[in-house]
C-alpha positions as CSV (number, residue, x, y, z in Angstrom):
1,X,88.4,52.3,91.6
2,X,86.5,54.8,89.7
3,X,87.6,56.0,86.1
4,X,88.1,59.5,87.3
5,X,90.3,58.2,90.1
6,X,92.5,56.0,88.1
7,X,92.8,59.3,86.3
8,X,93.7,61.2,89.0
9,X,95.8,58.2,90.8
10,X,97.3,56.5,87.3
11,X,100.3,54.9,89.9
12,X,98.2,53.9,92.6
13,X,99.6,50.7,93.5
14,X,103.0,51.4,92.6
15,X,105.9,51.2,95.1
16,X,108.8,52.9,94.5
17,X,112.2,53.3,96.5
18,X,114.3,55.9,95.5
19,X,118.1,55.9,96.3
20,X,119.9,59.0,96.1
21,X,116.4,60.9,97.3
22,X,117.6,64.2,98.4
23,X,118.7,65.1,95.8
24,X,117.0,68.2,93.7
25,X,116.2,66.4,90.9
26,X,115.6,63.2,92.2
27,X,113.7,64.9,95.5
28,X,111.0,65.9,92.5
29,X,110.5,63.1,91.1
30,X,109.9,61.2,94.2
31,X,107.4,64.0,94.9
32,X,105.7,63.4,91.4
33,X,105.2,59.7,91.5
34,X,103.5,60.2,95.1
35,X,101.3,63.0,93.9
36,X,100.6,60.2,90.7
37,X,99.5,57.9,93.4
38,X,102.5,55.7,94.2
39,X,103.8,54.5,97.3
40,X,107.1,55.8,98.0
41,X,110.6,55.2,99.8
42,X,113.6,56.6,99.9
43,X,117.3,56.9,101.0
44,X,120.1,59.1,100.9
45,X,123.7,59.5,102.1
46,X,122.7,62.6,104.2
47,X,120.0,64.9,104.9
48,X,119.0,67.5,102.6
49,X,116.4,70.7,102.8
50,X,114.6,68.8,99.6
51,X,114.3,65.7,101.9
52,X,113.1,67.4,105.0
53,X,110.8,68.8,102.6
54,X,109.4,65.7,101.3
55,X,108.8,65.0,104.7
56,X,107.2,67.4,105.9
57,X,104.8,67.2,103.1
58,X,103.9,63.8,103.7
59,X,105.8,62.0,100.8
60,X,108.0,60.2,102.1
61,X,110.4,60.0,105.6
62,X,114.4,59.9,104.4
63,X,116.1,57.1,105.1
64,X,119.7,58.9,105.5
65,X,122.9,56.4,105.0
66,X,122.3,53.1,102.4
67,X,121.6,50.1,103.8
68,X,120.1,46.9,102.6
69,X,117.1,46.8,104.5
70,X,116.2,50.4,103.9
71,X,114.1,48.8,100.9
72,X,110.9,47.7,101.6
73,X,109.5,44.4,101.9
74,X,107.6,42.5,99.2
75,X,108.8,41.7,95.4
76,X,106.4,44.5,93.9
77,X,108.9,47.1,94.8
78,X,110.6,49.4,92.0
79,X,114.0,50.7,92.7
80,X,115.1,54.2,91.3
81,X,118.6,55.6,91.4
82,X,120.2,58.5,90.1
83,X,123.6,58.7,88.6
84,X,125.8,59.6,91.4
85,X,124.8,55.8,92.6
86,X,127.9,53.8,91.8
87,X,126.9,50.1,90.5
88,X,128.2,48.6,93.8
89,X,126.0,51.0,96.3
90,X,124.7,48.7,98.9
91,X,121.2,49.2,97.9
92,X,121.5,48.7,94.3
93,X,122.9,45.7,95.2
94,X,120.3,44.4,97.1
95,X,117.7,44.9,94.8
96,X,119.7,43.1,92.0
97,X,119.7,40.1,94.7
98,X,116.1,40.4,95.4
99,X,115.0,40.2,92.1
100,X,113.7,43.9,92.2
101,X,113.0,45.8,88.8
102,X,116.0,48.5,89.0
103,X,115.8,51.7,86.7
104,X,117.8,54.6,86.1
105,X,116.3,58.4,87.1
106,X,115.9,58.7,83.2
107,X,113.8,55.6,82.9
108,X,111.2,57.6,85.6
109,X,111.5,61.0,84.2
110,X,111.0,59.2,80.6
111,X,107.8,57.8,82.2
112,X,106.5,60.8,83.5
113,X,107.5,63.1,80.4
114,X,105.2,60.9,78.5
115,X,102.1,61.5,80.6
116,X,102.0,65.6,79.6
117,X,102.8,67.6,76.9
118,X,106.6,68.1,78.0
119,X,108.8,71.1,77.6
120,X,112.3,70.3,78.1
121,X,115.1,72.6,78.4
122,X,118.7,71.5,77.4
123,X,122.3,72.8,77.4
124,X,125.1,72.7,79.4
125,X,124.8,76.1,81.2
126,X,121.5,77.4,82.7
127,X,118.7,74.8,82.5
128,X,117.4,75.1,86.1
129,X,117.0,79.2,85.8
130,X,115.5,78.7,82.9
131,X,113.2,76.0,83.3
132,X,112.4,77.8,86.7
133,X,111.2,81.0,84.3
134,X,109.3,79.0,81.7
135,X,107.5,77.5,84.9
136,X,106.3,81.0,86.2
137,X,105.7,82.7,82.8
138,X,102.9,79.4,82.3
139,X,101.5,79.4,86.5
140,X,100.6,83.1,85.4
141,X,99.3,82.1,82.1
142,X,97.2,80.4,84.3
143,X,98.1,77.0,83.0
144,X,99.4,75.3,86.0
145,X,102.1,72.7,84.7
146,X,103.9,70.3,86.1
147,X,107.5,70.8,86.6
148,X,110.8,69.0,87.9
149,X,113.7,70.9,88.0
150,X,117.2,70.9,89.2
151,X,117.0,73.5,92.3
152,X,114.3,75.1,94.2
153,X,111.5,77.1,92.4
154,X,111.6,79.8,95.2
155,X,107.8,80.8,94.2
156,X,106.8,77.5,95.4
157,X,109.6,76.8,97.5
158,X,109.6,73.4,95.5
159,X,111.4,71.6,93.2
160,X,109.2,70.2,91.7
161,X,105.4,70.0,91.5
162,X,102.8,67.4,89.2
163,X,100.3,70.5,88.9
164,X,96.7,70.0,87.5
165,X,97.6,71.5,83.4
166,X,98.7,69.7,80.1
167,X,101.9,70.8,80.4
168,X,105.1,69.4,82.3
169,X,108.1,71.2,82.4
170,X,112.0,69.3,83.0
171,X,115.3,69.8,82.3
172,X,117.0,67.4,79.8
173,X,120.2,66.0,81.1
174,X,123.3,65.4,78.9
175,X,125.7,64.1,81.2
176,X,123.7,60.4,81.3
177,X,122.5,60.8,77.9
178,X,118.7,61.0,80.1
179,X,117.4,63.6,77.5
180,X,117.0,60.9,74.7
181,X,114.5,59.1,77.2
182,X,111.9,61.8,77.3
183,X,109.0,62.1,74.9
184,X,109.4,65.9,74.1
185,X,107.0,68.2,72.5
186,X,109.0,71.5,73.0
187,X,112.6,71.3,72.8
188,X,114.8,74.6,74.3
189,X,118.3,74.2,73.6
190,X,120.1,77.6,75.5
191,X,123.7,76.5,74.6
192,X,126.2,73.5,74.3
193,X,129.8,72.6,75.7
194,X,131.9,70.1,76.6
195,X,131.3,69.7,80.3
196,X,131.2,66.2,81.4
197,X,134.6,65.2,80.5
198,X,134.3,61.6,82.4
199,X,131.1,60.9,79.8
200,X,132.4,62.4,76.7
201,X,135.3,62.3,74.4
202,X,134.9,65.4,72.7
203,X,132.6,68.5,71.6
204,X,131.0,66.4,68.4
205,X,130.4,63.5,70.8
206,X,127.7,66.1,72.7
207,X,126.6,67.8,69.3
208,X,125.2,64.2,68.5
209,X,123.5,63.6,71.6
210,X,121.9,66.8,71.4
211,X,121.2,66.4,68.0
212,X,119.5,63.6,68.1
213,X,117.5,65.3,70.6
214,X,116.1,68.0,68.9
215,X,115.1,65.9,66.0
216,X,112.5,64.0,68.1
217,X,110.8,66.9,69.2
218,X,107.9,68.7,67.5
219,X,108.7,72.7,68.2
220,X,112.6,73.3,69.1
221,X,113.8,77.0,70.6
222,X,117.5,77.5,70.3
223,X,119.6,80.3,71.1
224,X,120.3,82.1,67.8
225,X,124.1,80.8,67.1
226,X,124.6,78.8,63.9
227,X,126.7,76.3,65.4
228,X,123.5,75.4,67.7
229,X,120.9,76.3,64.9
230,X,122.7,73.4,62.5
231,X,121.8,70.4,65.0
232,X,118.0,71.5,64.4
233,X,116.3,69.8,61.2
234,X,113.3,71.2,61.5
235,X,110.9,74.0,62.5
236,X,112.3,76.3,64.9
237,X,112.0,79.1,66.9
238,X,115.3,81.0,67.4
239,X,116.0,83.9,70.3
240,X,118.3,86.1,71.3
241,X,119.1,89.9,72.9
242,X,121.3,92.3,74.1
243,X,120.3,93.3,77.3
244,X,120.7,97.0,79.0
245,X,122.3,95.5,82.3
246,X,122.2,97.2,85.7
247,X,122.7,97.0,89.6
248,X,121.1,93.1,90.2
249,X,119.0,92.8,86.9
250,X,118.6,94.0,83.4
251,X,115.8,94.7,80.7
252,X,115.1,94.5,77.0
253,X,112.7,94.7,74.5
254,X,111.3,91.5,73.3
255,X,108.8,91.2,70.2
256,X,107.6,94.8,70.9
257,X,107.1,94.0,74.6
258,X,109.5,95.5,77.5
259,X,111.0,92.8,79.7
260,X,112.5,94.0,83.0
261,X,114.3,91.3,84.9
262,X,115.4,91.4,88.9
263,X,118.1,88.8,88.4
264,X,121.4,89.8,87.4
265,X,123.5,89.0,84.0
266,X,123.2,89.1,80.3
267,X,123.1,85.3,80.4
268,X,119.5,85.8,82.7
269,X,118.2,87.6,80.3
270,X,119.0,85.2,77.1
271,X,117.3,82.3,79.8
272,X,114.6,84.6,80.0
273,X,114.1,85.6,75.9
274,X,113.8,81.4,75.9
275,X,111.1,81.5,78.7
276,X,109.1,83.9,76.8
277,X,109.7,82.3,73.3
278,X,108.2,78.6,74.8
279,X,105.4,80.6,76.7
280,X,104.1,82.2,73.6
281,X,104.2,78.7,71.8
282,X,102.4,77.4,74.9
283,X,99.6,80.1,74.1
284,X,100.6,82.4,77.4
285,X,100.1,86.2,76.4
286,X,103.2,87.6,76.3
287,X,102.8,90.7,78.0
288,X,101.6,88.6,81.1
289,X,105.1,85.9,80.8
290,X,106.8,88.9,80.8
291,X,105.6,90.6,83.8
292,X,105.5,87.0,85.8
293,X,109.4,87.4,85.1
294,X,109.7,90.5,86.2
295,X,109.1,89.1,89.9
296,X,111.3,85.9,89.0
297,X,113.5,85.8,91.9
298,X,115.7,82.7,91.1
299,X,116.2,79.3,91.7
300,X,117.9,77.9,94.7
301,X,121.5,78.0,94.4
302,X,121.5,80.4,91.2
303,X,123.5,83.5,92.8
304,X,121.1,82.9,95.9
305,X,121.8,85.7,98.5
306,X,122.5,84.1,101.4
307,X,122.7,87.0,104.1
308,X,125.5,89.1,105.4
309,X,128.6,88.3,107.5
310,X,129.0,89.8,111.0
311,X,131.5,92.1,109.5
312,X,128.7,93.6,106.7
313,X,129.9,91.7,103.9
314,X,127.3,89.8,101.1
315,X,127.3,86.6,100.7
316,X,125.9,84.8,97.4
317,X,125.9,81.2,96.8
318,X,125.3,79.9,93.2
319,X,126.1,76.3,91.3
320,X,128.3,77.3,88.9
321,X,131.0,74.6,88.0
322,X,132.1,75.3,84.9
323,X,134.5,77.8,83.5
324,X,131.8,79.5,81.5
325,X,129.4,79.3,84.4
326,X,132.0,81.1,86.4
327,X,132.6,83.8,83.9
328,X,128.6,84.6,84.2
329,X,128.0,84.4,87.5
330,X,131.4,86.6,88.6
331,X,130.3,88.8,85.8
332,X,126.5,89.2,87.2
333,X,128.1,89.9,90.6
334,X,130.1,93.2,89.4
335,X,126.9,94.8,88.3
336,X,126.1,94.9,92.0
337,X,129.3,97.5,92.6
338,X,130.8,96.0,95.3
339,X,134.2,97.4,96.9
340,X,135.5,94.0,96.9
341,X,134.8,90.9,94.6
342,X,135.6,87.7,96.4
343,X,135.0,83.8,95.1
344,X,135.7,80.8,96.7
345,X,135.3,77.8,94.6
346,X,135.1,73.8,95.1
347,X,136.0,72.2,91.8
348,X,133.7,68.8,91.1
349,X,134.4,66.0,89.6
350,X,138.1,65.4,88.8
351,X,138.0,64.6,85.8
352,X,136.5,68.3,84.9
353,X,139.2,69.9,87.2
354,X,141.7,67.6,85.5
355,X,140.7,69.0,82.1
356,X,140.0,72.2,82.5
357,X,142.3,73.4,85.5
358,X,143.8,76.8,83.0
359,X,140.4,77.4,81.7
360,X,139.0,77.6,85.6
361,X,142.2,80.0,86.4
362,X,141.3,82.4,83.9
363,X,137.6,82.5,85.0
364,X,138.2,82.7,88.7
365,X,140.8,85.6,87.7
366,X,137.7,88.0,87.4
367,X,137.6,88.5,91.0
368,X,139.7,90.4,93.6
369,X,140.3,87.4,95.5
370,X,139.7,84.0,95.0
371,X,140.0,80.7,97.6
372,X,140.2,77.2,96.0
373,X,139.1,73.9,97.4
374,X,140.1,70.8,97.2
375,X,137.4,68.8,95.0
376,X,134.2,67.2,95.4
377,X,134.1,63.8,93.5
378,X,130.4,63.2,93.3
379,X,130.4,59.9,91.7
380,X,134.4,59.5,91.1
381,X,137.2,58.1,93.4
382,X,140.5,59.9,94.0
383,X,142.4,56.7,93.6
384,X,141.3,56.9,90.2
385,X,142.9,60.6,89.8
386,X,146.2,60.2,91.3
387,X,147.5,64.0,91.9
388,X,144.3,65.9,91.0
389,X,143.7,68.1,93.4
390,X,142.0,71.6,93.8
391,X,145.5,73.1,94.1
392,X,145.7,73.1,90.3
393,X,142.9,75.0,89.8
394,X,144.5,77.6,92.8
395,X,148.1,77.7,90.6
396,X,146.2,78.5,87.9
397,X,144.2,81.0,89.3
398,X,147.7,83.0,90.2
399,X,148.8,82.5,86.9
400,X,146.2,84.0,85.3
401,X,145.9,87.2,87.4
402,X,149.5,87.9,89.1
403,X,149.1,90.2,92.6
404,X,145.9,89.0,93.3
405,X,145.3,87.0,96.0
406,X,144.5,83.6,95.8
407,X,144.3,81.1,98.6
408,X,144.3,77.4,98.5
409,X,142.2,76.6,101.5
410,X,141.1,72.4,100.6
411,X,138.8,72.1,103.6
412,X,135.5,73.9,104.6
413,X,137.0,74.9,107.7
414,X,139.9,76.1,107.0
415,X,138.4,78.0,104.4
416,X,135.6,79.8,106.5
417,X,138.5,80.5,109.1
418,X,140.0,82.4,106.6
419,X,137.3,84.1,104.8
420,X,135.5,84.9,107.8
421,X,138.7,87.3,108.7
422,X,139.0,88.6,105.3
423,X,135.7,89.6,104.8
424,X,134.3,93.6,105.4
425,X,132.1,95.9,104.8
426,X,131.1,96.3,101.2
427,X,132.6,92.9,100.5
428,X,130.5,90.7,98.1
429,X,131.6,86.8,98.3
430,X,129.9,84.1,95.8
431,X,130.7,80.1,97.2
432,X,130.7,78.3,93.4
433,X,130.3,74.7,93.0
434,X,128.3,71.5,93.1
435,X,129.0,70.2,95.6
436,X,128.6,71.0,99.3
437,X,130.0,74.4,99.1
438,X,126.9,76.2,100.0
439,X,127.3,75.3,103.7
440,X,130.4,77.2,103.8
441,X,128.5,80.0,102.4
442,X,126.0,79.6,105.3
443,X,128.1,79.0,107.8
444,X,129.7,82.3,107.3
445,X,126.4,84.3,107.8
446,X,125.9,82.5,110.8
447,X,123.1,80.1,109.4
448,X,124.5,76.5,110.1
């Protein structure tokens, strides 16, 4: 092989088999290590528009359900898995028979971070949107990075992308402690908060991870609050504005330069201010980041509009999961003026609904009707839980705003029977959660 094509190919030769592939994240990376050269696999539970997309571009075929022999052959192979694979998952078990190296999603992403100069974006609230930005404010700076985000970058209608520039863009994940793997040159910290309560004992606990963190990096960008500003010891670049907000977006000056956004929210346009505080340090003009945001659209699954319902009502679908994240997104959804406000919410993880059941009553409480349901565990087991259930979070909910109407609807069906009837013209309804939720949100615009 050439020099230039071990440059261009630096895995080729590699085989890895990655469990837990259609996932957004993980979907990504599997897509960067083939476009690095490697030979990839990979498996899933069920299907996924990021696997379908991996296969229709040639990366990979899905292997949906786990199975031993869904690995391939030979003792060469590298297995990958991402955190929501539980120790005893068929497949991880194989490879521990077999022999196979096994490494965690940060072990990859620490890998490929240290091929680029890597921005990567960290807090507890907002990472995707704004990784998604700082990605479009550097394509139109004409630097083409790579990037591997948490949702769908809907200019590229990708996830992720190794791109041809010096730069590679990610999101830094708390909840598995992943963001101490990556070799950072620009660190973006947008906010921090207890969320991972199964990970976690407290809110200093998180303060040290992120700490530690920002001290390895050579450039940070924090939002401008002194709490967040004291884990930084070092140079840094701090942001922050108050935005003039108004039907689906907002705008504000930044640095002399006037930033008009077509995403909705006050907490968009503090993601944005970050975006255009790591393009400048990137060397993009900011004049031109600022008008690649204008056209920002969003990321998949960040108040997404998903159509309309036969009766005329809007539906939204957006990943919220925390109370905060609720608060924001609910909030974002009033400057559209609808006659009606609905949520319906799927708590994840029961250990977060366990802990912060009042604090998700109060949030939900911002709109004129909300529907609960029951939870998605993700990577914990009910048995472990006993009596956690979404129907705290729907007691709380009526607690918090008495007369309103609040329905406790635990499964998918039952809960598009219901909404399906309530919702009318002039109606706005945002599905909120981790989970699966969005197909309930596409099922009731007649898309699946």
């Amino acid at each position: 092989m050439s020099s230039a094509a071990a440059a261009d190919a630096p895995w080729r030769g590699r085989r890895l088999h990655v469990i837990g592939v259609a996932g957004a994240g993980m979907s990504a990376y599997a897509r960067a290590a083939h476009q690095l050269g490697a030979s990839v696999s990979g498996s899933d539970r069920s299907d996924s528009p990021y696997a379908q997309a991996l296969h229709a571009d040639g990366v990979l075929v899905p292997l949906i359900g786990h199975r031993a022999e869904n690995i391939p052959s030979g003792d060469d192979v590298e297995v990958v898995y991402s955190s929501a694979i539980a120790e005893d998952n068929v497949e991880r078990r194989a490879a521990d028979q077999r022999g196979l190296r096994s490494m965690r999603r940060a072990e990859l992403l620490g890998e490929l971070s240290a091929l680029r100069r890597t921005i990567a974006v960290a807090g507890a609230h907002g990472k995707t949107t704004t990784a998604s930005m700082i990605t479009v404010a550097l394509r139109a700076g004409g630097l083409d990075p790579g990037y591997l985000i948490g949702g769908t970058l809907r200019d590229t209608g990708r996830g992720g992308d190794w791109g041809s520039g010096e730069w590679l863009i990610v999101e830094a994940d708390e909840s598995d402690r992943s963001l101490l793997s990556l070799a950072v040159e620009i660190a973006v910290l947008v906010n921090v908060e207890l969320d991972h309560h199964d990970r976690f004992g407290s809110l200093h606990e998180v303060e040290q991870i992120y700490r530690e963190f920002l001290v390895h990096a050579a450039q940070a960008v924090i939002w401008d609050r002194p709490e967040l500003l004291a884990l930084r010891d070092g140079p840094v670049v701090a942001y922050d504005v108050e935005p003039e907000l108004f039907a689906g977006g907002s705008r504000f000056e930044f640095d002399g330069v006037s930033v008009e956004l077509a995403v909705p929210g006050a907490h968009n346009a503090r993601n944005a201010a970050a975006a255009l505080s790591v393009a400048r340090l990137a060397g993009v003009d900011l004049a031109t980041a600022a008008a690649a945001l204008a056209t920002f659209s969003g990321a998949g699954r960040r108040f997404e509009r998903l159509g309309a319902s036969p009766g005329g009502a809007e539906v939204y679908d957006d990943y919220a999961h925390h109370p905060t994240e609720i608060a924001a997104t609910l909030a974002a959804a009033r400057t559209l003026a609808p006659k009606r406000l609905l949520a319906a919410f799927q708590p994840h993880l029961y250990s977060r609904t366990r802990a912060l059941r009042r604090e998700f009553g109060v949030a939900l409480a911002g709109a004129d009707l909300v529907a609960v349901l029951d939870v998605y565990p993700a990577r914990e087991a009910a048995h472990d839980f006993p009596g956690v259930r979404g129907l705290a979070i729907a007691e709380a909910t009526a607690d918090a705003a008495p007369g309103k109407p609040t329905y406790w609807l635990p499964d998918r069906d039952s809960a598009a029977r219901v909404l399906g009837a309530l919702l009318a013209p002039g109606d706005l309804l945002v599905v909120m959660g981790a989970g699966d939720i969005d197909a309930l949100g596409r099922s009731l615009v007649g898309d699946g």
